[in-house]
C-alpha positions as CSV (number, residue, x, y, z in Angstrom):
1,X,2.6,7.8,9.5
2,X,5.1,10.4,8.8
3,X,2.3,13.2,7.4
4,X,-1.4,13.3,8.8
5,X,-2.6,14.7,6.1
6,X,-1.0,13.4,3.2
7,X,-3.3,11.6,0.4
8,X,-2.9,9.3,-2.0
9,X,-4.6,9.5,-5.2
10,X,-5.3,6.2,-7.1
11,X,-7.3,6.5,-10.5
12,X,-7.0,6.3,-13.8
13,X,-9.6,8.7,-15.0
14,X,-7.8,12.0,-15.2
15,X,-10.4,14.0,-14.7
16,X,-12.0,12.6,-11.4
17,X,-8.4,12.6,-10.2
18,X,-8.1,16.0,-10.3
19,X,-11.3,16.8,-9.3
20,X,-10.7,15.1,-6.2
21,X,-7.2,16.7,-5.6
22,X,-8.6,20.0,-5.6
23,X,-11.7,19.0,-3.4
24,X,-8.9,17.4,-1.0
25,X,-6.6,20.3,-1.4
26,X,-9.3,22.4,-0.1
27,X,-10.0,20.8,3.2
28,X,-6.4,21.1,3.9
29,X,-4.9,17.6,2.5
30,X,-1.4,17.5,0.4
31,X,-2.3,15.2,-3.0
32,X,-0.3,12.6,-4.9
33,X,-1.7,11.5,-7.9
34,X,-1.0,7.8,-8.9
35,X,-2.7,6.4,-12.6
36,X,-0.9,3.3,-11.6
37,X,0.4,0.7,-9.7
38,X,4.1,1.3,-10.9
39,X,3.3,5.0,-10.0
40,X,1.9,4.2,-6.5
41,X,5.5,2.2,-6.0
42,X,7.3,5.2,-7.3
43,X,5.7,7.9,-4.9
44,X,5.7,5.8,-1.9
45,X,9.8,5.3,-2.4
46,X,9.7,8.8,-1.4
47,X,6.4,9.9,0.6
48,X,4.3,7.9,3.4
49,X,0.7,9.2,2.9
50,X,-1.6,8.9,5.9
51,X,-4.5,8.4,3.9
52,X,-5.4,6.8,0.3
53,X,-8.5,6.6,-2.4
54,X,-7.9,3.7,-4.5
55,X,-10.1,2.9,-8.0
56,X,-10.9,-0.5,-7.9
57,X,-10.1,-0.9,-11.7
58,X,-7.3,0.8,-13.2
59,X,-6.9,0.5,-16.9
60,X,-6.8,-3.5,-16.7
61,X,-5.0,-3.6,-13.6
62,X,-6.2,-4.5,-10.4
63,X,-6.6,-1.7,-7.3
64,X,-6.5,-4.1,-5.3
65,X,-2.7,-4.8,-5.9
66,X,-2.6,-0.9,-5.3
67,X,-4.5,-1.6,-1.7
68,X,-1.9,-4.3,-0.9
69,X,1.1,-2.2,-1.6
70,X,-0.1,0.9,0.0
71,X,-0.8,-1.6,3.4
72,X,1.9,-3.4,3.5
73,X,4.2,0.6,3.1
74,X,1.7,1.4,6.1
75,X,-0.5,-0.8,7.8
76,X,-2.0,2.3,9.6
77,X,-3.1,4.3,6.4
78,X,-6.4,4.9,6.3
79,X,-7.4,3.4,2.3
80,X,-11.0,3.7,0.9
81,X,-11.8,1.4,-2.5
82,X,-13.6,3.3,-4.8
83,X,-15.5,1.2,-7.4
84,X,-18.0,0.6,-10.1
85,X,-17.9,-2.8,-9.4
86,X,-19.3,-3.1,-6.2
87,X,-20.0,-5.8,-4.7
88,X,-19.4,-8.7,-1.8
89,X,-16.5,-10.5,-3.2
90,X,-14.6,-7.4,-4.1
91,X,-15.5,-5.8,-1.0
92,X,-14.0,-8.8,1.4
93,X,-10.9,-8.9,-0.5
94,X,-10.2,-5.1,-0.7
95,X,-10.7,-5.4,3.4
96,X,-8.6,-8.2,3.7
97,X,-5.4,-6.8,2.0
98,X,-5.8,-3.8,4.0
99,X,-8.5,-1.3,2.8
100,X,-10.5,0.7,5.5
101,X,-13.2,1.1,3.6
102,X,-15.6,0.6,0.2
103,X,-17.5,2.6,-1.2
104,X,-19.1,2.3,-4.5
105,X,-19.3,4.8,-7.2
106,X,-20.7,7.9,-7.6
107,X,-19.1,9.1,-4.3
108,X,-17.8,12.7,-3.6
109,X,-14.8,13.9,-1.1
110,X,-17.2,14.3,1.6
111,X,-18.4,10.6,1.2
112,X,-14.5,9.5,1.1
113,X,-13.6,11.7,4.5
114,X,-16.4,10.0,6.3
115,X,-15.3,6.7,5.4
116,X,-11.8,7.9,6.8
117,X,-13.8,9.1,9.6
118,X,-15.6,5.4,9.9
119,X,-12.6,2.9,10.0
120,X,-13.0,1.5,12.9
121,X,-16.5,-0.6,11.8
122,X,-19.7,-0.1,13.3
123,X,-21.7,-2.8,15.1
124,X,-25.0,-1.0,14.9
125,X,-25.2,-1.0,11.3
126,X,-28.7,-2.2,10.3
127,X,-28.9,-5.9,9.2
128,X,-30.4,-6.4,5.0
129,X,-33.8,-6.2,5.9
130,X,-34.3,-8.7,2.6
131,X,-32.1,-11.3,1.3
132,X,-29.9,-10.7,-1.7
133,X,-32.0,-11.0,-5.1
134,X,-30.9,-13.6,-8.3
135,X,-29.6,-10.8,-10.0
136,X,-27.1,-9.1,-7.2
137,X,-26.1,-12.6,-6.7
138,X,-25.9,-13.2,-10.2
139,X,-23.7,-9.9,-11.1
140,X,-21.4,-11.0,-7.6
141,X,-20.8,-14.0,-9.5
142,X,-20.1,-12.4,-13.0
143,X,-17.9,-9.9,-11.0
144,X,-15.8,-12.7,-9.2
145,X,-15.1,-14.5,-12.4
146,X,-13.8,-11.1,-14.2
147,X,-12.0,-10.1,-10.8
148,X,-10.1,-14.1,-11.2
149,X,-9.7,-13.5,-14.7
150,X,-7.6,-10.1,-14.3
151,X,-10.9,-8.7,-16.4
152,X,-10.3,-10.4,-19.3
153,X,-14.5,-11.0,-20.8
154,X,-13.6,-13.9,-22.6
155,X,-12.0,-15.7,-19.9
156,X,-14.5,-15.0,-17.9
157,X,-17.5,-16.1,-19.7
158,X,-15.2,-19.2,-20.4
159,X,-15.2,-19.6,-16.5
160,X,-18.8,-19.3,-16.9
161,X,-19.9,-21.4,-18.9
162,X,-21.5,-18.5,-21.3
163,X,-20.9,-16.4,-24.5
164,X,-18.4,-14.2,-24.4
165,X,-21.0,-11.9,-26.5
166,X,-23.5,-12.8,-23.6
167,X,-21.6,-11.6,-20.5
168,X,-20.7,-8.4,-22.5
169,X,-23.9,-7.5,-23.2
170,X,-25.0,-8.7,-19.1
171,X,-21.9,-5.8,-18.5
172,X,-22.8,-3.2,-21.2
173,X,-26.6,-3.1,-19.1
174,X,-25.1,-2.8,-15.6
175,X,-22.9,0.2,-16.7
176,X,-20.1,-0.5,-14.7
177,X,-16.9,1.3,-15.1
């Protein structure tokens, strides 16, 4: 990694974005700001951030095509997912292209650096004390048909065999986003 202490911004929501640049800037980081994955291929042409924050959705697009970029420019950077989607599927395949970390929305800068902080995995962590419910199984299934679909609804409630007025109203009560 050329600098420690360079991070790499990922989200379309303008706002959070700079909210988290200045919270960054504070504890000593230098910020890029990506909305993008064209953007993310623009800065890295001419920075190599040490760490990144990466929205799982981007306006349509995929972060996780954002995770896989940013990995394969570095497979040391240390990348955390942010999402509203959270859940297993997503999780597994923001890991596998490279990610260091998940962690599911609301979180804060001090939640982000301690996934930095936590990269390495943890073999103590605490087992589900229950097993999954219908529903988190149900909305891990929704969420892997919109993830397959690029999160196009009515191709995913095609691939589900429901109404594409049924699955919106299934996302409009989860308030994901």
């Amino acid at each position: 990694m050329t600098d420690n202490r360079l991070l790499m911004i990922v989200e379309d929501d303008d706002a959070f974005a700079k909210t988290l640049k200045r919270s960054f800037e504070r504890r000593g980081y230098t910020v890029l700001i990506a909305d993008s994955q064209e953007m993310v291929a623009m800065l890295l042409a001419d920075h190599d951030p040490g760490y990144a924050v990466v929205d799982l959705k981007l306006g349509g697009q995929s972060g996780l095509v954002c995770v896989q970029a940013l990995h394969a420019h570095d497979p040391d950077m240390l990348i955390v997912v942010l999402t509203g989607f959270a859940s297993i599927a997503t999780a597994v395949e923001a890991i596998k292209l490279g990610a260091t970390n998940y962690l599911a929305k609301p979180s804060n800068s001090d939640d982000i650096e301690a996934a930095f902080a936590r990269s390495g995995g943890d073999t103590a962590t605490p087992l589900a004390p229950r097993p999954t419910s219908i529903k988190t199984l149900e909305w891990e299934h929704i969420h892997e048909a919109l993830k397959d679909s690029e999160f196009n609804i009515s191709e995913a409630a095609r691939r589900l065999g429901m109404h594409r007025r049924t699955l919106a109203r299934k996302l409009a009560k989860r308030q994901v986003g």
